[in-house]
C-alpha positions as CSV (number, residue, x, y, z in Angstrom):
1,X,173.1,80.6,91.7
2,X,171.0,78.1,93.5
3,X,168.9,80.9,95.4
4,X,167.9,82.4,92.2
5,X,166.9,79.4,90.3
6,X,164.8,79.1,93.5
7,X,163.8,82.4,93.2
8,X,162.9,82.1,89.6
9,X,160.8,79.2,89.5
10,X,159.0,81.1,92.7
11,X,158.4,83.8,90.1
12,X,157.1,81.6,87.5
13,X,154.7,80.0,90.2
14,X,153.3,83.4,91.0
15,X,152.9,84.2,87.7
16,X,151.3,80.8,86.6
17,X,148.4,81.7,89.5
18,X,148.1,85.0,88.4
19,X,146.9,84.0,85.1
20,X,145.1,81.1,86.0
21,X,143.4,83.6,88.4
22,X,142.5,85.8,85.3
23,X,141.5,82.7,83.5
24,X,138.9,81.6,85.9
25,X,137.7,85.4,85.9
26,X,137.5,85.3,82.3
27,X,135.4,81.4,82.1
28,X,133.2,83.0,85.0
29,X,132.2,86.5,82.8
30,X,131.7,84.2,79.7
31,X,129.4,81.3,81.7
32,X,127.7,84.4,82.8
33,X,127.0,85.8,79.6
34,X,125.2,82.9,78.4
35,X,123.1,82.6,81.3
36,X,120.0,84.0,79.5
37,X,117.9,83.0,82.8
38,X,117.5,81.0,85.6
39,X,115.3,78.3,86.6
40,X,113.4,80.3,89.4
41,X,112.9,83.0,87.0
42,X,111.2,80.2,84.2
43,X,107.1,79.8,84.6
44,X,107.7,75.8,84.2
45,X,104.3,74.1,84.8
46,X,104.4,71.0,87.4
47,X,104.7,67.9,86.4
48,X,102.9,65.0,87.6
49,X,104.2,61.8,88.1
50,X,103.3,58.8,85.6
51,X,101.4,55.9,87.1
52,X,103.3,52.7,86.0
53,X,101.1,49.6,86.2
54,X,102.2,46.6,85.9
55,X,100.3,44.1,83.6
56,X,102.2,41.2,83.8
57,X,104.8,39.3,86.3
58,X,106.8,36.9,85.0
59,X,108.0,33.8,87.5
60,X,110.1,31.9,87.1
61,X,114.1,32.8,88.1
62,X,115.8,31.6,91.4
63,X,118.4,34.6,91.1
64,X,118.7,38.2,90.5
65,X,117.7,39.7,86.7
66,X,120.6,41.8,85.4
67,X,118.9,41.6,81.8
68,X,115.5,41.7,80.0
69,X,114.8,42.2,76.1
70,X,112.0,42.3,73.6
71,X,111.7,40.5,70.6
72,X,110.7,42.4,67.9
73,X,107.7,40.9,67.4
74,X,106.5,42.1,70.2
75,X,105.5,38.6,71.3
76,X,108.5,37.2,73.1
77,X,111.0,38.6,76.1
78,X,114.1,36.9,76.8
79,X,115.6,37.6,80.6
80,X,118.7,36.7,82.0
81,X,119.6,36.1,85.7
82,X,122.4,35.5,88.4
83,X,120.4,31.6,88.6
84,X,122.5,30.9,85.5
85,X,119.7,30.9,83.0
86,X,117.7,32.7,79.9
87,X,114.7,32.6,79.9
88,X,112.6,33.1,76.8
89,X,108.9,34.1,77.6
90,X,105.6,34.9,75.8
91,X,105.1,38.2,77.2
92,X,101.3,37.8,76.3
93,X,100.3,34.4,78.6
94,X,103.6,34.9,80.5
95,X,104.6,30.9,80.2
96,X,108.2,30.0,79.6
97,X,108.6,29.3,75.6
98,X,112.9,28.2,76.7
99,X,114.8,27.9,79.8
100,X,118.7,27.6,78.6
101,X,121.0,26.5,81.2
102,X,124.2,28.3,81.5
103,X,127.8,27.7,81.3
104,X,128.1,30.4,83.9
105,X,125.9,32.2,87.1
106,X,127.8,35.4,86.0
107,X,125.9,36.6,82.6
108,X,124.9,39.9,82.7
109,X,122.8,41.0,79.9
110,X,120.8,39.2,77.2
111,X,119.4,40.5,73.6
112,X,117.3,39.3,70.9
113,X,118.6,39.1,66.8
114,X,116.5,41.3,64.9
115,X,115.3,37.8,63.4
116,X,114.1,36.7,66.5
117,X,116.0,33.5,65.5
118,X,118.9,33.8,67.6
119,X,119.4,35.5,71.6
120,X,122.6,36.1,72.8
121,X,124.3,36.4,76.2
122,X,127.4,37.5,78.2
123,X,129.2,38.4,81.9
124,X,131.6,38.4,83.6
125,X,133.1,35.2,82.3
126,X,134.0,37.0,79.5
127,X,132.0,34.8,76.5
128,X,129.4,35.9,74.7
129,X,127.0,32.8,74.1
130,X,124.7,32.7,71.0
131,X,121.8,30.1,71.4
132,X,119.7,29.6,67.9
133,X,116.1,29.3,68.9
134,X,114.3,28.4,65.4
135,X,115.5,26.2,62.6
136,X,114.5,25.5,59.0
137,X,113.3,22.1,60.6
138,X,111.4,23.8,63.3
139,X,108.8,25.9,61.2
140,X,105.2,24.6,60.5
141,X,103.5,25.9,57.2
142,X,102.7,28.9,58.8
143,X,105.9,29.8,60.4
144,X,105.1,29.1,64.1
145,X,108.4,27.8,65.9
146,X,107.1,23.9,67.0
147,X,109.7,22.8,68.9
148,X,109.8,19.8,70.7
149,X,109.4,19.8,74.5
150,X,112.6,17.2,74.3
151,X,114.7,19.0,72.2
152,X,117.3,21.6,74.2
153,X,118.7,24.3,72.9
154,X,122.6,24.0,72.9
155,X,125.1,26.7,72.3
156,X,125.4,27.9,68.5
157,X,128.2,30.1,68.8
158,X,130.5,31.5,71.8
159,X,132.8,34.4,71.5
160,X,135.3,34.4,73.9
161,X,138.1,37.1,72.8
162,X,136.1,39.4,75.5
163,X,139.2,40.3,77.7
């Protein structure tokens, strides 16, 4: 009895491969089939490379940048880096607007609210840090952010059930 279960289950092996044989056959007809024609065959014109200038540098981080976003205005980037600090930046004179220390080295990205009131951060701590850049008490008549060299911009918000 046990020599032809063994025998059986060889059977059903062979089989299995057989068909899996025929099923490969079968994928291979049908990928061929849809192969309408080949790159070689295709009068593709060359393409030339773009030229990427560079138009501004912005100094200022000790560490690594794992994280750079626009503003929607167009006006301001914020970056984030390994030295344990955003940095928001007017992308048109390239001076620092903010540098916001950190809880941790390990943030990893960075992004602006559409507002452009607000940035946020996180890594591999496992927090994502909000930091609220303009207040009510901020804005001049004409809605230019004045904030005052002294004042630092603390935490607004972390969210910490990253794990």
């Amino acid at each position: 009895l046990n020599y032809n279960h063994k025998l059986s289950i060889q059977n059903a092996i062979s089989e299995a491969r057989k068909e899996a044989a025929k099923l490969q056959s079968q994928i291979k007809k049908n990928r061929e089939a849809t192969n309408d024609a080949d790159l070689k065959s295709m009068d593709i014109p060359e393409v030339t490379p773009n030229k990427v200038k560079s138009r501004k540098t912005l100094r200022g981080h000790l560490a690594k940048i794992y994280s750079v976003s626009w503003a929607t205005d167009n006006r301001s980037i914020v970056s984030a880096s390994q030295d344990g600090k955003l940095i928001i930046w007017n992308a048109l004179t390239t001076f620092k607007l903010h540098a916001i220390s950190l809880r941790s080295h390990w943030v990893m990205t960075c992004a602006y609210s559409l507002t452009g009131n607000l940035v946020a951060c996180g890594g591999l701590d496992n927090i994502c840090s909000v930091y609220q850049l303009k207040s009510d008490q901020n804005q001049t008549n004409n809605g230019e952010n004045q904030q005052k060299s002294d004042d630092t911009i603390r935490v607004s918000r972390e969210l910490s059930a990253h794990t």
